[in-house]
C-alpha positions in Angstrom: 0.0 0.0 0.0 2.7 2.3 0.9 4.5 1.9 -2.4 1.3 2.4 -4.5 1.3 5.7 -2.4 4.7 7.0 -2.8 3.9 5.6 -6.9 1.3 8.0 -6.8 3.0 11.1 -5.4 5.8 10.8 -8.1 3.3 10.6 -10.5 1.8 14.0 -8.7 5.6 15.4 -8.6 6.3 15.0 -12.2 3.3 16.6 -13.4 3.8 19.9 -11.6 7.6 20.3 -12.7 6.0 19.3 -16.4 3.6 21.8 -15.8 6.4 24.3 -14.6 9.1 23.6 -17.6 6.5 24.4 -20.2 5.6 27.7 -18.3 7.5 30.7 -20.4 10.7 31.6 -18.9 9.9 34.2 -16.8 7.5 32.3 -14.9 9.4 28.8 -15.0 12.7 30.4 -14.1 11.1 31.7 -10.1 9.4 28.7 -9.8 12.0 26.6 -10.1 14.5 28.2 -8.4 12.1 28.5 -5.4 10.5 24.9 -5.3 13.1 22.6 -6.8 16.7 24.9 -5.6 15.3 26.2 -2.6 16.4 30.1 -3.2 14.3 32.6 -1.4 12.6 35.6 -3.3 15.3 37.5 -2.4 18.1 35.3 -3.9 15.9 34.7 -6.7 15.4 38.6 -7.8 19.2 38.6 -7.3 20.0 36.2 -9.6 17.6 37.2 -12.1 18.1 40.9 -11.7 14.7 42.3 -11.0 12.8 43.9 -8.1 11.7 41.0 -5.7 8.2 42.5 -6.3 8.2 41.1 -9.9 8.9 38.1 -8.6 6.7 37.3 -6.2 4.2 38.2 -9.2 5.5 36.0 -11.7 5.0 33.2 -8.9 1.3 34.2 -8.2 0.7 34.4 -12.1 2.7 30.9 -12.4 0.7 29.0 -9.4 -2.2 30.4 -11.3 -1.4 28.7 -14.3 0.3 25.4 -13.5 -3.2 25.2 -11.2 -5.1 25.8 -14.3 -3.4 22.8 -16.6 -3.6 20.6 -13.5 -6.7 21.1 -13.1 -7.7 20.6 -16.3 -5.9 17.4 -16.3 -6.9 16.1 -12.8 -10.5 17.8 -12.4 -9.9 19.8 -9.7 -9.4 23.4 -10.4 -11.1 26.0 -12.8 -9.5 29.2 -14.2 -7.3 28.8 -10.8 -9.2 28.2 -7.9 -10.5 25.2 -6.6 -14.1 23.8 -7.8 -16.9 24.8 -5.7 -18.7 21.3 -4.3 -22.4 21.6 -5.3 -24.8 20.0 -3.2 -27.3 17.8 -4.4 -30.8 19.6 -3.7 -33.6 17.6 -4.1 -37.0 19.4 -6.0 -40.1 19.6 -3.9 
């Protein structure tokens, strides 16, 4: 049972870098650096050059995103945020 698991959460962990690699650049570049290196915005905006501000936005638009495919590939997200449950209402 336990292998199935950790099976599974590779499976999980491969999509999101996928998702992150085919992110443009300037989005990909961040995300990597901050998930996968473990630089801090600060070291990040360093290396890149730019005002830690623009960083932390290309993050937020590249969670956004990544959240978007995954969704669309896993069923659980739509335009970015999480699917609303709808309860099942029954007509009087």
């Amino acid at each position: 049972m336990e292998l199935l698991k950790n099976i599974k959460l590779n499976a999980q962990e491969d999509d999101v870098l996928s998702a992150i690699l085919s992110l443009p650049p300037t989005m990909s570049q961040p995300m990597y650096l901050y998930y996968y290196e473990g630089f801090s915005t600060q070291d990040i905006a360093k290396v890149l050059q730019i005002p830690i501000v623009n960083v932390r936005n290309r993050m937020s638009r590249a969670r956004k995103k990544i959240m978007q495919r995954l969704g669309a590939q896993h069923g659980g997200f739509v335009d970015g945020r999480r699917k609303r449950h709808q309860p099942e209402c029954e007509m009087l």
